[in-house]
N, C-alpha and C positions, 0 to 999 in steps of 0.2 A: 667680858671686858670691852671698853668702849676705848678706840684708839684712835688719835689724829697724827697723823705720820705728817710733818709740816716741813716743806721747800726741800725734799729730797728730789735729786733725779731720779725720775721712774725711766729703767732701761727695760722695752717687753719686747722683744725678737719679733711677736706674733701680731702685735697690734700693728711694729714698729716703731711705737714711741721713744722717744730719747729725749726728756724736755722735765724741767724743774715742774713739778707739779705737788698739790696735798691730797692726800690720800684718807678719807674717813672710815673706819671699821667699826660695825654695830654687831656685836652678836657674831664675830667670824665671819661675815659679809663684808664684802668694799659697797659703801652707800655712798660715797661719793669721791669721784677723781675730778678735779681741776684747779686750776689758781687760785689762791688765797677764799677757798671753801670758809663758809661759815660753819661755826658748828652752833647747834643749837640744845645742845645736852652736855652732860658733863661726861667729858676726855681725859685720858691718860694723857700728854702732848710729850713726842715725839721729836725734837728740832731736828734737821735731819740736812741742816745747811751744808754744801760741799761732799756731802753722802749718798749712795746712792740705793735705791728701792728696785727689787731686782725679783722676777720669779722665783720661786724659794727652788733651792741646789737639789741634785740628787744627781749621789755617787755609785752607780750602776755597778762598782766593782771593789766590795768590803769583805773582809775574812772576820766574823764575828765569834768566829770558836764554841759558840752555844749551838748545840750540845755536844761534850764532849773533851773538850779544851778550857774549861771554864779560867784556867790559871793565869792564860794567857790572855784574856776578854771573855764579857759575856754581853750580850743582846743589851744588857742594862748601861756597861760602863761601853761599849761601841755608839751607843746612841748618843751618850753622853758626849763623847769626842765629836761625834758629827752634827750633836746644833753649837757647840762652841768652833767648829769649823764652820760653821754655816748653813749647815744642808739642813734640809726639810726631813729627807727623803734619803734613804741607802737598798741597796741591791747586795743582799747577802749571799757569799758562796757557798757550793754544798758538801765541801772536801771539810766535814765536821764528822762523829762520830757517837752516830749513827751519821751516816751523809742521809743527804737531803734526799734520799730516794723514794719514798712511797709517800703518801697523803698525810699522816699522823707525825711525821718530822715538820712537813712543810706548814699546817697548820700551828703546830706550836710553835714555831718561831715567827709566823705571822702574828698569833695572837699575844705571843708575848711582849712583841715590839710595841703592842698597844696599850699594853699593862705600864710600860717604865718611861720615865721621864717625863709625867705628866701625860704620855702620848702624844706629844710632841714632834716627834720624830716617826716616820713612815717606815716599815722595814719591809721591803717585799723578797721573798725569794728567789735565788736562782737554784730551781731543783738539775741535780743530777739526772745528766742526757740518759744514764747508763746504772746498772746495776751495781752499789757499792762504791760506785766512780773506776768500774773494772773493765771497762771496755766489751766486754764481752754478749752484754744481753740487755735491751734497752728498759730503760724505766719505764712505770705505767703512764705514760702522756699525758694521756686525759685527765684520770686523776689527779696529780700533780697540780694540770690546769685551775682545775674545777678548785684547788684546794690554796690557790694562790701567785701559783709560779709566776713568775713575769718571762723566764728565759731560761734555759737547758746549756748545759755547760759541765764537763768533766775536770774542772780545772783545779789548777795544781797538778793534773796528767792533762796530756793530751789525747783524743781521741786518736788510738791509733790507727785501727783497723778499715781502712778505704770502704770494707761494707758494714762496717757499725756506722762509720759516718752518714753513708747513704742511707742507711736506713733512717738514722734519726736525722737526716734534712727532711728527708719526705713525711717521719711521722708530724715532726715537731709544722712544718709545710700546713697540715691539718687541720693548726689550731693557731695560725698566723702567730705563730711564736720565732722568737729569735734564738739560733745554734751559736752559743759563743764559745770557740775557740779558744784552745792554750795550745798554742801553735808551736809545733817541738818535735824532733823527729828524735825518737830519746836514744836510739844507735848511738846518736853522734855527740852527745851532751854527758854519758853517764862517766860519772866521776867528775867532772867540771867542776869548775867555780867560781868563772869571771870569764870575763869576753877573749875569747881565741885572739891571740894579734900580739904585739909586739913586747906588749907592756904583761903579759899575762907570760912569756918566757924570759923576760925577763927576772918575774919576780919568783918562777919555778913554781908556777899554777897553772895545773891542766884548764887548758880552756874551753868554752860553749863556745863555738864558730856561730856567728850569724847563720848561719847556710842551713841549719837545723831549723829553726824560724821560718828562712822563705821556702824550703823543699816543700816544709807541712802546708803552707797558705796556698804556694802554687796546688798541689796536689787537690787542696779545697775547692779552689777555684774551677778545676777540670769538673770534678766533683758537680758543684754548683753550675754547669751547664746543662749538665744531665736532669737536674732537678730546679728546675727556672722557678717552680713556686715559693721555695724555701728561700730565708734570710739569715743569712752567715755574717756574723759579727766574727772579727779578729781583737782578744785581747791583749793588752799592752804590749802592742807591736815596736819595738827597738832597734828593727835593721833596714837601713837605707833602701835595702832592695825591698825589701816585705810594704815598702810604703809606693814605690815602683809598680809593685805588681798591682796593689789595691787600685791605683789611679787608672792603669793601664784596661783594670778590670769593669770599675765603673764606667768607664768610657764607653766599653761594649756594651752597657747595660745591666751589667750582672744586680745583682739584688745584695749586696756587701757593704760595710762598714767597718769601721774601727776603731781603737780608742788607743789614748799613750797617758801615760803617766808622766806626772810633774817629776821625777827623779828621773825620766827618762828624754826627755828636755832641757835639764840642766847639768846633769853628772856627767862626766866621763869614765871609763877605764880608771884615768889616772887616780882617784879617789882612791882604787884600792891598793895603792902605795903604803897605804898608810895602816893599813891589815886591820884596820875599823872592820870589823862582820857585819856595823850599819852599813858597807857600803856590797853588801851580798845579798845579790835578791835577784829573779830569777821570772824573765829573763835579765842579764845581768847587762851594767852598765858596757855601752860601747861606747866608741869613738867618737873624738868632734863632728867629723864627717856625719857619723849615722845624728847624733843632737840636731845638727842642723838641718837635716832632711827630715827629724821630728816636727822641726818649727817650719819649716819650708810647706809640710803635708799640710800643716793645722791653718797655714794662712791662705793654702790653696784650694782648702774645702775636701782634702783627700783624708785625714783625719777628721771625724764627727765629734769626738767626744774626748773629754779631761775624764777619766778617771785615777782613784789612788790605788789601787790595790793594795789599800790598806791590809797590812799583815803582821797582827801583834804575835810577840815574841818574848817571853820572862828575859831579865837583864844574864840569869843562870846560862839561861839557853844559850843564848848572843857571845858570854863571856867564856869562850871556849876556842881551839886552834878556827881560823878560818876557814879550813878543809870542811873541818867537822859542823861547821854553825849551820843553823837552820836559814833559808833561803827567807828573805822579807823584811819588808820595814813597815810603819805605820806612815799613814799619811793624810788623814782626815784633817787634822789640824792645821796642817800646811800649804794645805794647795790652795788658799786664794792665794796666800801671798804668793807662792813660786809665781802660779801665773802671770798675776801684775809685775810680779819686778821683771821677770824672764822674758814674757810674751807682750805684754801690753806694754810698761814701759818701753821696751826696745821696737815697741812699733812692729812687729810682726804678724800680732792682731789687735784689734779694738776691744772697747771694754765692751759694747755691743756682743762682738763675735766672741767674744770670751766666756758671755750668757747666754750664749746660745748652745755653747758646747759645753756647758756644764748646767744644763736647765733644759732648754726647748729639744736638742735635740736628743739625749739619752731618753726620755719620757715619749719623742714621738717611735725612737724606736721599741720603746718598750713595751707598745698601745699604753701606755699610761695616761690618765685623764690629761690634757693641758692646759696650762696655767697663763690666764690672761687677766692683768691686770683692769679689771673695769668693773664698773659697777654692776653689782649685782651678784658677783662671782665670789666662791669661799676665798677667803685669803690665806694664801701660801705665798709668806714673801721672807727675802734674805736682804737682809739688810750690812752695806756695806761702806767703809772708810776707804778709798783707793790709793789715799794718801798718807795713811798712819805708817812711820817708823815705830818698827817694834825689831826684835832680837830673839828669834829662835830659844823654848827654857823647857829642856823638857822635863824638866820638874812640875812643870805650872800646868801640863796635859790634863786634861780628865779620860783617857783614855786608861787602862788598865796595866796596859804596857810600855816602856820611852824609846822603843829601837828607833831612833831616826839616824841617819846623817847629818842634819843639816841643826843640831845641839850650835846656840852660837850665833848661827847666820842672821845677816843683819836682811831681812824684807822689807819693802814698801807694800801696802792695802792687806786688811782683815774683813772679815766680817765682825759684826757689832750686835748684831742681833739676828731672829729670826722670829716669823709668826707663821701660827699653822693653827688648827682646828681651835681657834676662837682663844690660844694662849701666845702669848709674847713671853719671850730669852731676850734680855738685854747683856751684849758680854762683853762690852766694850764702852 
């Protein structure tokens, strides 16, 4: 399909452009970027006035339940949710069953990403650091590599064991892959169900202390000096210190990153007043104090990455005591808007910095090819409205599952579309 993307701003982190330009696609190629381009074949046309043309997303941090969990998502209705959210591209986790541990998991969920939705959507790996996700005995590394993986992660647990970590900084070190962390020192967490602090005795909920969060990161970070070649990613980090230590770390040099989620930037505590189980997820919402040290990281460059920790969950599961509900929300669908109403609106970041961390930079951590809008290059692009009022329905999801919070909320900017291996989604 032949596509004229006409008077969108093209925003590319990498080129640096930020400037109204048209954009021609022949055959999945950009053949031609600049001002009012002629075409000389026949186009799809695209008006794209007041919109913006964006390297296509990818959410480094999805729970797609295939295999194993199909009730809850599968690889097909996950993909589904993230090009109607925008992204190109998702980073599936390996706490599925079978987990993502040997070569023959990791292959089929690679190859089946490329079977549904047209193939539209990019689904790469994050195989398990560890045996079964049991801390105990590492994965085949290589393998794994060879067979897809982007990144190694025990997540939904934490690594616990100080020399399983070490071992897999060093192996994962090998094959310039990234160790991402679910940082939790589970001592101090088990039984929880919402952030340790005021609002959590109040309402007669054991609570998750932040302190479980930074013990584990600090402890990494020791960790991580011993092992200078390795790259430590922390996932959805939510306490003011754990954002503390990270800056405190990269300052010295360490080899670290991080990522926070759009519910982790907006919510507080107080949401779970209201004994919503969409507002339980893990780690769990904190205090204004820690939101604003989320958004304070992300515009100081100590946060690298937006991800959703997208986490589907049946309405059965969700609709049960809040002790008892399972930990997670979805969130593919949501997070352009959180960010624009949250972050860009409010000036904390740019719509720039805002593609960068949901695009340029989760991909250069991941070695993932990078996406530069110019001629000559595959197009992978997200296509966005910064200024569409819409209203949170999660009836209207294409995702499998509706666990969100945020049913109702009124956002500013969507995505509108998406292009990737020579197909266009228009969803807006």
């Amino acid at each position: 399909m032949n596509i004229y993307l006409k008077n969108g701003t093209l925003i590319d982190p990498l080129s640096g452009r930020d400037e109204t330009l048209d954009v021609l696609i022949v055959d999945g190629v950009i053949e031609k970027v600049g001002k009012s381009v002629a075409a000389d074949r026949l186009f799809t046309v695209v008006d794209l006035k007041g919109k913006i043309v964006s390297p296509g997303l990818i959410d480094m941090h999805v729970h797609l339940r295939e295999p194993g969990f199909e009730h809850k998502e599968t690889i097909e209705t996950g993909c589904r949710s993230a090009a109607a959210g925008g992204f190109t591209a998702i980073c599936c986790m390996p706490n599925t069953s079978p987990a993502i541990d040997d070569e023959s998991v990791a292959r089929y969920v690679h190859e089946k990403g490329k079977s549904v939705c047209d193939g539209i959507v990019d689904v790469h790996p994050i195989a398990a650091a560890t045996k079964g996700r049991k801390g105990t005995e590492l994965s085949p590394i290589a393998e794994l590599v060879q067979a897809g993986a982007v990144g190694f992660s025990d997540d939904g647990s934490p690594i616990a064991s100080a020399e399983i970590m070490r071992r897999v900084l060093e192996y994962c070190s090998m094959y310039d892959a990234p160790v991402i962390q679910h940082a939790e020192e589970a001592a101090l967490t088990e039984g929880g169900s919402m952030n340790e602090g005021f609002v959590s005795t109040r309402l007669g909920l054991r609570g998750i202390p932040p302190i479980a969060e930074e013990l584990m990161v600090a402890r990494d970070l020791i960790l991580l000096q011993y092992v200078r070649s390795a790259r430590y990613h922390v996932a959805h980090v939510s306490a003011t210190r754990t954002v503390e230590l990270i800056r405190r770390a990269k300052s010295e040099g360490l080899n670290v990153s991080c990522e926070v989620t759009p519910h982790h930037f907006t919510l507080t505590d107080a949401a779970v007043e209201s004994f919503d189980t969409n507002t339980k997820m893990n780690p769990p919402l904190r205090t204004q104090e820690d939101v604003m040290a989320m958004k304070e990281g992300l515009r100081d460059g100590t946060i690298d990455v937006i991800a959703t920790d997208h986490a589907p969950h049946t309405i059965d599961e969700k609709e049960v005591e809040y002790t008892v509900a399972p930990f997670g929300i979805v969130g593919l669908e949501t997070a352009i808007g959180l960010s624009i109403t949250e972050l860009v609106r409010q000036k904390y970041i740019t719509m720039f910095q805002l593609i960068e961390k949901l695009s340029t930079n989760p991909r250069r951590l991941l070695r993932l090819p990078e996406i530069v809008i110019a001629e000559g290059t595959p197009a992978n692009l997200t296509l966005i409205d910064p200024t569409m009022d819409w209203t949170v329905d999660i009836r209207r999801f294409q995702s499998k599952s509706k666990n969100s919070p945020f049913h109702g909320r009124a956002l500013v900017g969507r995505s509108i579309g998406i292009i990737n291996h020579g197909k266009i989604l228009l969803t807006g």
